[in-house]
N, C-alpha and C positions, 0 to 999 in steps of 0.2 A: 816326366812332367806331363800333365794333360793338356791335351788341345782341346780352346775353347771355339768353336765353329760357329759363324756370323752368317746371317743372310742380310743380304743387300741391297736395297730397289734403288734403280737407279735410272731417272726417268729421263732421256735425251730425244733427240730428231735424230730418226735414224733414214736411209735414202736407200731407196728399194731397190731392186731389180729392175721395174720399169721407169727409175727414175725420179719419182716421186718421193717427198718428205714425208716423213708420219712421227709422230711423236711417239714414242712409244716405254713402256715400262719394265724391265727388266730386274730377277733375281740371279745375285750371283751369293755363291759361297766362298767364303777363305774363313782361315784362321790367323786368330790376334791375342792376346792376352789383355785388351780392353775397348771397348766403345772408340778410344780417341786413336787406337793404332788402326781397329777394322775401318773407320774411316779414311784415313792417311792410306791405308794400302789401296782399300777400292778406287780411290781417285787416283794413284798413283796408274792402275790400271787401263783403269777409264778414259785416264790422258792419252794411255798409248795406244789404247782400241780406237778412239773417235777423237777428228780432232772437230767437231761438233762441243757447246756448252750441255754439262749434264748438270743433272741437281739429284743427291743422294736424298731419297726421301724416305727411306726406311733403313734402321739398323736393327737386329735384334737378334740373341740366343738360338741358334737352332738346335732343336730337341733333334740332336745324332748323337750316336757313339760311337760310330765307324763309318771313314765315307773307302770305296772300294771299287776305283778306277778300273778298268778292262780296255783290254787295244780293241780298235774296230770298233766301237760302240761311239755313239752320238747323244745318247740320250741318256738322261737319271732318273731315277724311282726311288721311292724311299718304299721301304721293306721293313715292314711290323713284325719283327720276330718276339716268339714268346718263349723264352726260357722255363724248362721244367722241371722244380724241386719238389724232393718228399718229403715233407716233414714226417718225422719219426715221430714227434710227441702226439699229432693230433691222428697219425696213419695218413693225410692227405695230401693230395696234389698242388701246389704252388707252381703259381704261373708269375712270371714279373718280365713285362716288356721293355725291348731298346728297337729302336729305329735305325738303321742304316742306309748309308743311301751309296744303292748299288747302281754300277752304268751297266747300261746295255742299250740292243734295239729294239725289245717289244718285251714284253710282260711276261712267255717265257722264257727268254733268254735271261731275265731277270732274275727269275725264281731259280734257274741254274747255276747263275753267277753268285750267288743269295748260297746255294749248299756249297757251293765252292769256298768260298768266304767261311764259309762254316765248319767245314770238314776236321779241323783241329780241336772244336768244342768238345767237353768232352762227356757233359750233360747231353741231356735231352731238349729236343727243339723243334716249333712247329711255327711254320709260316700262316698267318692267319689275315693276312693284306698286303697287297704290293699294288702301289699307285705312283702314276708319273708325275714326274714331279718338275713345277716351273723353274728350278733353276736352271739355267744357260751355261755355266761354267763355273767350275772350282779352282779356286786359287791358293793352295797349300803356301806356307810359309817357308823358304829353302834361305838359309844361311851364305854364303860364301863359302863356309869351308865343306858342307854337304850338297852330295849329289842327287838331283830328282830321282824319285821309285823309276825304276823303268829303263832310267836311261844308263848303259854302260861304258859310255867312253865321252874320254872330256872334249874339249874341241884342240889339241895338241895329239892324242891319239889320233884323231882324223886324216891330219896332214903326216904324221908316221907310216899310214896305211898306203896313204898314194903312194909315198916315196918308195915305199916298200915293193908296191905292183910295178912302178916305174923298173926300178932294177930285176925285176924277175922278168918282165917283159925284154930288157936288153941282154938279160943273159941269154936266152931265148934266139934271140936275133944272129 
């Protein structure tokens, strides 16, 4: 199934560090399978980030085809890669772009994370733009019965671990 990728604006009072209110405007990403779910999910979001009134004031399509999280990174870039085919009939080079949007924290960690992401292609490919990009956060769609990329253990693993230190520690003893 393809995932269709939403950007977000979502404009609330947000309350600074020094205290202060600012109104402020924000892009976030998730995926929905329509306008009226990216809606419902951002706000569902939104309730739980701020309990401030927000107003979604933009929905719309984001031109990605792959978004490509990394630990330690704070920051996104969307990354112009350009695919390279030969056509046989004419002898020439064919170029056709997708965008991704790779995390990192500065424009080359980007461009690293960007060949990383890439390494499995099995064409040809050349980075011709990478720019940071205003979204704030991504919100992938997880089911109930699937686990987030990244994470390896449920919250029942967790509490096995302790117990599990508990008694090697009293063996120990």
């Amino acid at each position: 199934m393809s995932v269709t990728w939403y950007e977000c604006k979502v404009k609330y009072r947000k309350t600074l560090e020094s205290g202060e209110q600012k109104q402020v405007t924000e892009t976030y990403l998730l995926d929905a399978v329509s306008y009226t779910e990216a809606e419902a999910r951002i706000s569902e979001e939104m309730t739980a980030y701020t309990s401030e009134e927000f107003m979604i004031t933009n929905i719309k399509v984001a031109n990605l085809s792959e978004i490509h999280p990394f630990e330690n990174s704070d920051r996104w870039f969307k990354v112009k890669v350009s695919l390279i085919a030969y056509d046989d009939k004419s002898g020439k080079e064919k170029k056709s772009n997708i965008y991704l949007l790779i995390q990192a924290n500065d424009v080359k960690e980007a461009f690293e994370n960007t060949n990383q992401a890439m390494q499995n292609t099995m064409g040809e490919y050349t980075i011709p733009a990478i720019s940071e990009s205003n979204i704030l956060d991504v919100f992938p769609y997880f089911s109930g019965d699937e686990e987030p990329e990244g994470s390896s253990m449920n919250e029942n693993s967790e509490e096995e671990v302790d117990i599990e230190e508990l008694v090697e520690e009293d063996e120990v003893v």
